[in-house]
N, C-alpha and C positions, 0 to 999 in steps of 0.2 A: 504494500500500500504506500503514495506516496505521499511525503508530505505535506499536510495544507498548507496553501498560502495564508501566514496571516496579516493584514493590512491595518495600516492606524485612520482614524476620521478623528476630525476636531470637530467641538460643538460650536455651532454659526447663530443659534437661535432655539430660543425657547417658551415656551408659552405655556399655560396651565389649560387646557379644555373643558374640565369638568372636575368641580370640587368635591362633587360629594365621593367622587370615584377617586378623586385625587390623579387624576391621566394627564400625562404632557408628551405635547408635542417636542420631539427634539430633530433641530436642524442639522445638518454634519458635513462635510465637505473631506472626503478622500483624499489620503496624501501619496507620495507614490510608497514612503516609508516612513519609522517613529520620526526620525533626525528632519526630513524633509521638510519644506513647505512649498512643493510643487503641486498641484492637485493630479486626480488622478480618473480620467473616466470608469463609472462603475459603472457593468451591462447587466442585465438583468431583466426578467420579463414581471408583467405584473403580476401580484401577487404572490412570489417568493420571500422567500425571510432568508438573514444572515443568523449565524452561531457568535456570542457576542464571547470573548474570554475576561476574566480577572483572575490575577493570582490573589491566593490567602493561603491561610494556615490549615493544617486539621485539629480539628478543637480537640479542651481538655477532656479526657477520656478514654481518649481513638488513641489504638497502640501505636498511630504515627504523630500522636501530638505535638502541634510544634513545628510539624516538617511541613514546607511550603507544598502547593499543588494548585491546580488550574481547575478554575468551575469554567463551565461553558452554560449560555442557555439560549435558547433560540427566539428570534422576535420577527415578526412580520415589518416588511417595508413600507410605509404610509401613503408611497406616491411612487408614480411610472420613474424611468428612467431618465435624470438629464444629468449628462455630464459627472461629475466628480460630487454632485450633489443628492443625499440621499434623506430619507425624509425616516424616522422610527416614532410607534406613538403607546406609550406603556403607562401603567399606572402601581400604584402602591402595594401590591400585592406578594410578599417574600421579601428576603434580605438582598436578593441581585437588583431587583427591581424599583428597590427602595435606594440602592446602593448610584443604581443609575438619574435614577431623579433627583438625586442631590449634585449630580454634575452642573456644572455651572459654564458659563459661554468660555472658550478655550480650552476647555478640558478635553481630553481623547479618551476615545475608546481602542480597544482592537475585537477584529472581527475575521472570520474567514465568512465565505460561502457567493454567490448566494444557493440554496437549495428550495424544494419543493416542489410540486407539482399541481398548487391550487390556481391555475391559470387557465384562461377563458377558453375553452375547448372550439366554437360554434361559433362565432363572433357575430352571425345573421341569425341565429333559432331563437324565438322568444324562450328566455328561460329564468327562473327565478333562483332569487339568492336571497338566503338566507342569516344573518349575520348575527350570532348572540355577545354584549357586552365588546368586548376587545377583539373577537373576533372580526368585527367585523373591518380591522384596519387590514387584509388585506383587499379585501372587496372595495373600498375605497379607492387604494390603491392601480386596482384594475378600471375601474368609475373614470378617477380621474386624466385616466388614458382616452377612453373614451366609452360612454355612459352608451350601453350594449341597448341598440335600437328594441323594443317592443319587451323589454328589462321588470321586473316586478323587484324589490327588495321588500324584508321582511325584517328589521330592524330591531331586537330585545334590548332593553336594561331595566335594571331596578327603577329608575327616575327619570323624566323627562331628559334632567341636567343630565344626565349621564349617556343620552342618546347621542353619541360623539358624530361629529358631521355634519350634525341631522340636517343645517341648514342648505350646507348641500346638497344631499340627494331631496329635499323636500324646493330647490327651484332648479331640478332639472326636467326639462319639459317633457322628456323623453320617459322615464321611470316613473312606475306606479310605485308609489312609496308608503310604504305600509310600517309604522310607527306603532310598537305596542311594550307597554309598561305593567311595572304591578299594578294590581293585581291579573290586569289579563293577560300576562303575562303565560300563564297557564294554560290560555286556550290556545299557544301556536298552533297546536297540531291539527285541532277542529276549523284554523283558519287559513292552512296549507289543504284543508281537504275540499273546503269552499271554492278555492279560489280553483283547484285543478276541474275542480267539477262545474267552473264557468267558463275556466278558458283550457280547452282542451288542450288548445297551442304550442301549450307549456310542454317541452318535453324535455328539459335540462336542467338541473337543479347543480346549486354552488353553497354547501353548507360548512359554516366555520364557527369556531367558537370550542367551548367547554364541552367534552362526551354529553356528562348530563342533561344539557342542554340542545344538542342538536341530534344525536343520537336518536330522539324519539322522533321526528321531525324524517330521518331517512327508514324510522321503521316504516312511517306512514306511507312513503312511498311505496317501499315494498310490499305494502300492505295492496297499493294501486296496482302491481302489476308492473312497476318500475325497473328497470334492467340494472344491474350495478355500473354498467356504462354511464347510464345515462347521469349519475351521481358523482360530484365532484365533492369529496367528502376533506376536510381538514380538521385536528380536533386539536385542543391544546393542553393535553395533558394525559 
């Protein structure tokens, strides 16, 4: 196996999205290396994620306590492809995640990848997408490339506040944008089976987010008669 490249990004910008979720957008700009400040085009298709690294210790405990070692964890890309500039969008959730939201404008990260495969299969089939809480930053992603003609999205969070983007996909002219909160939160699946059952059309589905949460959402498919083709399934965790 060969070694991964790993690459450094400086942070360019930052902005908080949603408080109650505590999510920020972070801006970043590729270098070609740590020492550099050359930028560096990153390629990548919509909807892939990078593996982010930080060294730390192993805690007190662990029979390697003390000895240095590398976490990695993986984050979706916020936005398409331009140049050496790349868009990540995370919120409060674990010690990495929390680790990264206290970064401040200049700070770097390192990163290898990018990987995945939740990217736009059909780019012409009306197809619906489905996005729970943070999942839904790579569908964004893909969106903001370009917002997939005769498009349905299905949008989850706890809170309004928490419905990250929302204002975007609610003034794209093109996307049926379907916004749901607690408590209806509960009824995706009765509102996945509405909506197949008005627009036949639909023959593609793009589901991301937490197991628990989308998971029951591709049973209901299969439940239609759905092919596992036709499912573009990502889950985070």
């Amino acid at each position: 196996m060969t070694e991964r490249e790993l690459l450094t990004a400086r942070i360019t910008g930052k902005r908080l999205l949603a408080a109650p979720s505590q999510s920020y957008q972070l801006d970043l700009e590729v270098k070609e290396g740590a020492e550099s400040e050359e930028p560096r085009d990153f390629n990548f298709l919509s909807g892939q994620f990078i593996s982010i690294v930080t060294d730390t210790v192993y805690p007190e405990g662990h029979a390697r306590a003390g000895e240095p070692k590398q976490e990695v964890k993986a984050y979706s890309l916020a936005a398409p492809p331009r140049g050496p500039h790349i868009q990540l969008c995370l919120n409060r959730a674990g010690w990495f995640s929390n680790l990264l939201c206290d970064l401040q404008i200049g700070d770097a990260i390192r990163f290898h990848g990018p990987y995945g495969a939740f990217t736009r299969r059909e780019p012409h089939a009306p197809s619906l997408f489905v996005g729970a809480d943070a999942g839904i930053v790579p569908i964004r992603s893909i969106f903001r490339d370009t917002v997939p003609a005769h498009a349905t999205l299905i949008q989850t969070a706890v809170t309004r506040d928490d419905l990250l983007y929302r204002d975007e996909f609610a003034s794209a002219s093109t996307l049926r944008y379907l916004p749901m909160i607690a408590p209806e939160i509960t009824a995706v699946e009765d509102r996945v089976r509405t909506l197949l059952r008005d627009h036949a059309e639909i023959q593609t589905a793009y589901l991301c987010g937490l197991n628990e949460k989308i998971a029951p959402v591709r049973t209901v498919l299969k439940e239609l008669g759905w092919d596992r083709k036709q499912i573009v399934f990502e889950r985070y965790d």
